[in-house]
N, C-alpha and C positions, 0 to 999 in steps of 0.2 A: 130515815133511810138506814142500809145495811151496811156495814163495812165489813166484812169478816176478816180480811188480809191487815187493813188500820189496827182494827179490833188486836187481833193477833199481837203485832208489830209492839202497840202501846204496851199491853200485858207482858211483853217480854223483857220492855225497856223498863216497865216498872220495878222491875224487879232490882234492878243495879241504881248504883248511887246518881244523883242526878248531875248530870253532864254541866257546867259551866260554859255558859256560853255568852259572848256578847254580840247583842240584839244593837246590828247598828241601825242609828236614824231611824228608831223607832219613832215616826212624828203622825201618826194617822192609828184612830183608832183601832183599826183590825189590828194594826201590827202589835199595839201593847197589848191589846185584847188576846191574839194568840201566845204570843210570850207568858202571857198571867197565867193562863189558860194551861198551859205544861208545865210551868211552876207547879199550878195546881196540882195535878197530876203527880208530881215527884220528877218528872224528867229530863228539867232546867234547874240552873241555878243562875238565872239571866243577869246580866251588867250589859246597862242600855248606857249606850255610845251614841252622844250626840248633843243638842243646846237643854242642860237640862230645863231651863224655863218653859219653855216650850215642851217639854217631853212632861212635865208635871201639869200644867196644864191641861194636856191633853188626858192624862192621867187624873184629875180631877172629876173629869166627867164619865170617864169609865170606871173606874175604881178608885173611888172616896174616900178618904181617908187611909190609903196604901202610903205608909210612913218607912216598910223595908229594901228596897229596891235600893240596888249599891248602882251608882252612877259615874263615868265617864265622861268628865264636859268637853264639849269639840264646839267648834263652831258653829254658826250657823248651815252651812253647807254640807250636802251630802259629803261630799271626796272631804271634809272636814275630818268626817266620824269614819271613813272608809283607811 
């Protein structure tokens, strides 16, 4: 599919330093999956907020061997990480 307005949007954001950002209760793959995903990009510099066991885990099967990802440990519970 087309994005041309996304398209745009990304290109523009690439251009400037990558935003800091923390990705809370990233615990399901989509969510680390799009976090990686604008890393990739240049357009994050994500700190995931939340159990990191559980967030490396999940992390294991999405992206293997990902050893730089700076973390925030919270609890188990959403409103933990929130």
């Amino acid at each position: 599919m087309d994005y041309p307005h996304l398209d745009k949007i990304i290109a523009e954001a690439s251009r400037l330093d990558p935003a800091g950002v923390a990705v809370c209760f990233p615990c399901s793959a989509g969510s680390i999956e799009a976090a990686l995903t604008a890393r990739k990009l240049g357009l994050i510099d994500p700190v995931f907020v939340g159990p990191r066991a559980r967030i490396e885990a999940i992390m294991a099967a999405v992206a293997p061997g990902l050893k730089d990802i700076e973390f925030c440990e919270t609890g188990e519970h959403p409103a933990d990480a929130a």
